[in-house]
N, C-alpha and C positions, 0 to 999 in steps of 0.2 A: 353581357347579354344584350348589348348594344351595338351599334353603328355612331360613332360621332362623323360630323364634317365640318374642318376646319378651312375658313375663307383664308383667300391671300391676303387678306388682311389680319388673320389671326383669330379672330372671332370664331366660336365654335355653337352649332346645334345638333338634336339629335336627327340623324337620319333616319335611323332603326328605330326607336323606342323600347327601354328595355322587353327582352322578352315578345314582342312584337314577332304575331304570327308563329309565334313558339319558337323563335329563336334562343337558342342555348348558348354554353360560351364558347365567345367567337374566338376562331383561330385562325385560318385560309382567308383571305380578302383578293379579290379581282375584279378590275375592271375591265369590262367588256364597252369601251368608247362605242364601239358603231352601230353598236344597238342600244346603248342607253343603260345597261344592267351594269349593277355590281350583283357578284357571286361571292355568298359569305358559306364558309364549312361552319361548321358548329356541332359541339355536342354535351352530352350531362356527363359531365368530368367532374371527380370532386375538388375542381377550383371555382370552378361555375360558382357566380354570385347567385342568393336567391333561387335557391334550388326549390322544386317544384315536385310533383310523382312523377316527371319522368322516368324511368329505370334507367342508372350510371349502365352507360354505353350505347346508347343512344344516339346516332350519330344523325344530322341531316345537311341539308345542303339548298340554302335559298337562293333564288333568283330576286333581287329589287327594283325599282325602277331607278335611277340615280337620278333624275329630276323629283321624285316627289317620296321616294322611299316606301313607295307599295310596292305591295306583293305579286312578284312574275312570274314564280314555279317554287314549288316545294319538294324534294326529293327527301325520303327516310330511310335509313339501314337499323337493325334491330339490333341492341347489344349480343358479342360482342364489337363496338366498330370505332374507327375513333378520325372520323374524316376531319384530313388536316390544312392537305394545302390544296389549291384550283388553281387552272390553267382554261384560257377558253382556245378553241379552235378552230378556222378561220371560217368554219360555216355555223359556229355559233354554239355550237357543244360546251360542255365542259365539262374537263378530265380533274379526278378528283382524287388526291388519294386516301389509305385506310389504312393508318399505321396500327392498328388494337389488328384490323385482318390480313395482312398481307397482301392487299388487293390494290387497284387501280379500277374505277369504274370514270366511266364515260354516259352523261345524259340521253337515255333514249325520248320513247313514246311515251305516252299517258302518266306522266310521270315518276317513273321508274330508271332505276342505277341500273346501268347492262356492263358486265365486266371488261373493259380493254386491256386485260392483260391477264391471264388465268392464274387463279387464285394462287397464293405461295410464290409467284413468279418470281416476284423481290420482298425482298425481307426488311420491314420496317420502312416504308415508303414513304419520303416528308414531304421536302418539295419539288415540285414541277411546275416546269416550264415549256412553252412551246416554243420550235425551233421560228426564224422569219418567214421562213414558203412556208411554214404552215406542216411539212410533211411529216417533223418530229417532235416527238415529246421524250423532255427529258424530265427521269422522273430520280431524286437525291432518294437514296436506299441509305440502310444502317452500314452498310459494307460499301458503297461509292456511287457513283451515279450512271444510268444507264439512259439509252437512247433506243428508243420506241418509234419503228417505222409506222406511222399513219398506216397506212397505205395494207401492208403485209402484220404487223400485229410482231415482228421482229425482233427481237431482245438482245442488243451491244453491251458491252460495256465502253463507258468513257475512257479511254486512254490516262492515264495518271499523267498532268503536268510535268515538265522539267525540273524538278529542285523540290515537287509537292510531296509531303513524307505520305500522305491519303484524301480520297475524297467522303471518306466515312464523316457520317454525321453532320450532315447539311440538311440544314433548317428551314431554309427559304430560297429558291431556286428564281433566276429570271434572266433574260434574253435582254441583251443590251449591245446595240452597235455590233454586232457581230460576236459580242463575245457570251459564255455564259459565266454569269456573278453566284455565287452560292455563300452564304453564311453559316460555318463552319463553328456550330458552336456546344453538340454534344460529345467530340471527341479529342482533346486534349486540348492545346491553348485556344478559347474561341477566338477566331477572325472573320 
């Protein structure tokens, strides 16, 4: 129910403080550089340390400062919800997703979750990523990973690798040098 940050030198303090702002247990972490924010998912799961009357399923989704770890937006979903991973996107949103709902929400106005992907559209949604332009998010499903045109609200699926026996059960999804990396650890040997 925390934030730690650990210096290049190894030294660690709390960024979040537990519970801080009603933060629950954290799962989704992102950094948003060009604005200063980390984006933490969180929610009342029963591993949550120090549980509280939230009601299990509770899911929300903080914005921080990364320089001082104040509070920048608060977004809630009401059980059932289980917001996992976050993705920001290049005007500053960020796609979140909801593996307890089958959903994909994206940050609107007045601080409110607006669905980027209608409900049931993928099943089991963990992590996501955004493509380098900005145009695509890919979002790791319980059955593979698919790619989300920005633009049209479009639903792909990723092509299966040369030699990959599936891309089911990917945990944590991220954009790197062109390529995308996923951590493959609820479906048979984790890699």
């Amino acid at each position: 129910r925390k934030v730690v940050r650990v210096a290049a030198d190894g030294t660690t303090r709390d960024l979040v403080a537990p519970a801080q702002d009603g933060l629950l247990a954290t799962l989704g972490l992102r950094v948003d550089r060009a604005r200063g924010v980390l984006w933490v998912a969180s929610a009342a799961a029963p591993f949550m340390e120090r549980a509280d009357d939230t009601p299990a399923g509770v899911s929300r989704l903080h914005a921080f400062a990364l320089a001082t770890g104040a509070l920048v937006a608060r977004f809630e979903l009401p059980a059932p919800s289980l917001l996992n991973d976050v993705a920001v996107l290049p005007d500053g949103r960020a796609v979140v997703t909801d593996s307890a709902g089958d959903a994909v929400w994206v940050t609107g106005a007045a601080g409110r979750l607006e669905p980027f992907v209608a409900a049931g559209a993928v099943v089991g949604p963990n992590g996501v990523a955004v493509g380098a332009d900005g145009a695509t998010v890919y979002v790791a499903t319980w059955r593979g990973i698919v790619a989300v045109d920005v633009a049209t609200r479009r639903i792909a699926p990723v092509p299966l690798p040369a030699g990959a026996p599936n891309l089911a059960g990917i945990d944590g999804l991220y954009v790197h040098g062109g390529a995308l990396i996923g951590i493959q650890n609820a479906v048979g040997r984790p890699r």
